[in-house]
N, C-alpha and C positions, 0 to 999 in steps of 0.2 A: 451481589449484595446478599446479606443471610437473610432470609426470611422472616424469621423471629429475633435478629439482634437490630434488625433497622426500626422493629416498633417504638414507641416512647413507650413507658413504664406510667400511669398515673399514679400521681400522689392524694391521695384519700384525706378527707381534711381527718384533723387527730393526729397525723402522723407528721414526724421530721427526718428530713433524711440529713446528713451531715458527711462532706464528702471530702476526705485529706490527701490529696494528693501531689505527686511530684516525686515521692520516694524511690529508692532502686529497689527495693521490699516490693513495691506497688502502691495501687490506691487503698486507703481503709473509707469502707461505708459504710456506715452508722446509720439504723432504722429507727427508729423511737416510735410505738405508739400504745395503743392503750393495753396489747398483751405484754408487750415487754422491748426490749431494748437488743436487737442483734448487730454485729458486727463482724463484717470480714474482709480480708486481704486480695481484692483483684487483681489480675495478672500487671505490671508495668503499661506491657503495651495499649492496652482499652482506655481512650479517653471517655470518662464520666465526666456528665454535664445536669446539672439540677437545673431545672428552670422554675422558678418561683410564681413567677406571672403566670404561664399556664400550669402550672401544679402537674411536672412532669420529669421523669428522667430518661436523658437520650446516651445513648453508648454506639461511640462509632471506630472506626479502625483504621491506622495512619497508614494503611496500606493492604494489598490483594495475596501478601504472603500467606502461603499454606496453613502456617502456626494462627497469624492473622484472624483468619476465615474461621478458624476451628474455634476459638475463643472469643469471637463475637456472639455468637448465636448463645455459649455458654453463661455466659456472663452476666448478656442480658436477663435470662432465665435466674438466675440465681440472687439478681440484685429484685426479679420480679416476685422471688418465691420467700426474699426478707421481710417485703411489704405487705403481702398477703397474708404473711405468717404475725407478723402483729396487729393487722388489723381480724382477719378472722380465725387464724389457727389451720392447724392440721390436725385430722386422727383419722386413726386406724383403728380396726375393729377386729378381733381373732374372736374365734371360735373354739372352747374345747373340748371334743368328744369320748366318751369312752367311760365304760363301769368303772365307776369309782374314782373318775378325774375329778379333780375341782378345784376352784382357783379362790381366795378369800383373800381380803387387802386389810393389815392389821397394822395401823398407824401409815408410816412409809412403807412396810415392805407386804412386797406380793408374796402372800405362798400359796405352792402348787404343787399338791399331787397328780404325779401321772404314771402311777403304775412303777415308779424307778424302787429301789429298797430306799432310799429317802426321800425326804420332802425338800422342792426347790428351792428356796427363799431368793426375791429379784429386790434388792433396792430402787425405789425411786430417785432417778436422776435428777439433777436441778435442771427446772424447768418444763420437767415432762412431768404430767399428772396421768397417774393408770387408775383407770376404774374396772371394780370387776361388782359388777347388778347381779341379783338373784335373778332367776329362772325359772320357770313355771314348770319346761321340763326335766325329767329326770338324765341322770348321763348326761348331761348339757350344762356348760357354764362359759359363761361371756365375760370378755377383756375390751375397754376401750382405751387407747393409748391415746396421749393429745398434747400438744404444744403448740408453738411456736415455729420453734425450727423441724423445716420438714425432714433434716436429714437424720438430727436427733430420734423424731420419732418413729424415720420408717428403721431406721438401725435398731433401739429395741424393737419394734414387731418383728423383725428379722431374727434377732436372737431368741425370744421367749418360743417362736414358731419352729425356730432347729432344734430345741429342748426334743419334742415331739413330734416330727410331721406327719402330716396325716398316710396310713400305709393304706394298700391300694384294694385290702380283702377286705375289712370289714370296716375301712373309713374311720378309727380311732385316729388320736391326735389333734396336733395343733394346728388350724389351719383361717385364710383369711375368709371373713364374712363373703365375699364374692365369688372366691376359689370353688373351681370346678374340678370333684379328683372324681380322674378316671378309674372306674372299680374293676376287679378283675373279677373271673368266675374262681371259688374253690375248686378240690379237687372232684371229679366225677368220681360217682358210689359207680360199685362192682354191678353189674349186669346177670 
């Protein structure tokens, strides 16, 4: 039995789950709460189960097939990571270092210098809100990325962060709040 797809799933009061199944598509399940409204297409084989009374959802697997096992443990995770996601969100947090970087949020779109011959411009996606806060220090400018869906917003942190990633001499670039980059020595002066 998977470790993490045998847990139930609680349901947070505020929220509704809505669960359509039977399909050869798969299940559709529908999160409703107070950040917003997700929806997705699970595999056929996972039976979902809402329980109302105890304000829970269980996903279990009509059998010990290989494919089975692998999309248990998934599933549960993903139907756990809809509910979280409307009741209190995800974000990500980047970091941008380096003379003359900077990142400024002008209506929907983000722009960003980073040392390229142009300047970035990132639209805001629906449903993903980017915030970029002034800074006290200099060469330093901060991005928070936040939504809902966590796949939404770990994929933009993913892209804005490949624009620039942080190089290993002198630590410019884009990189995340926790990221630990390994520095390297320059070259050694003559003797």
């Amino acid at each position: 039995m998977s470790r993490i797809g045998k847990q139930p799933i609680a349901i947070p009061k505020g929220v509704t789950v809505n669960i359509d199944g039977g399909s050869s598509a798969g299940t559709l399940v529908e999160v409703k709460g107070p950040k917003g409204t997700l929806s997705q297409v699970m595999h056929p084989n996972m039976l979902i189960k809402a329980d109302l009374e105890k304000m829970e959802i269980s996903v279990t697997r009509p059998n010990d097939a290989k494919e089975n096992r692998s999309l248990h443990g998934l599933t549960r995770s993903l139907i756990n990571n809809m509910v979280v996601g409307v009741t209190d969100g995800f974000k990500k947090e980047l970091d941008v270092l380096g003379v003359g970087y900077t990142a400024a949020k002008q209506g929907k779109i983000l722009n960003l210098k980073l040392g390229l011959s142009h300047q970035v411009n990132i639209e805001e996606p629906e449903g993903i809100l980017i915030e970029a806060p002034q800074t006290n220090q200099p060469n330093t400018a901060k991005l928070i990325i936040s939504g809902a869906d966590k796949q939404k917003v770990g994929q933009l942190a993913a892209e804005i962060r490949s624009l620039r990633p942080p190089e290993p001499y002198l630590g410019k670039g884009i990189r995340y709040i926790d990221e630990k980059v390994r520095r390297k020595a320059g070259k050694a002066g003559k003797k």
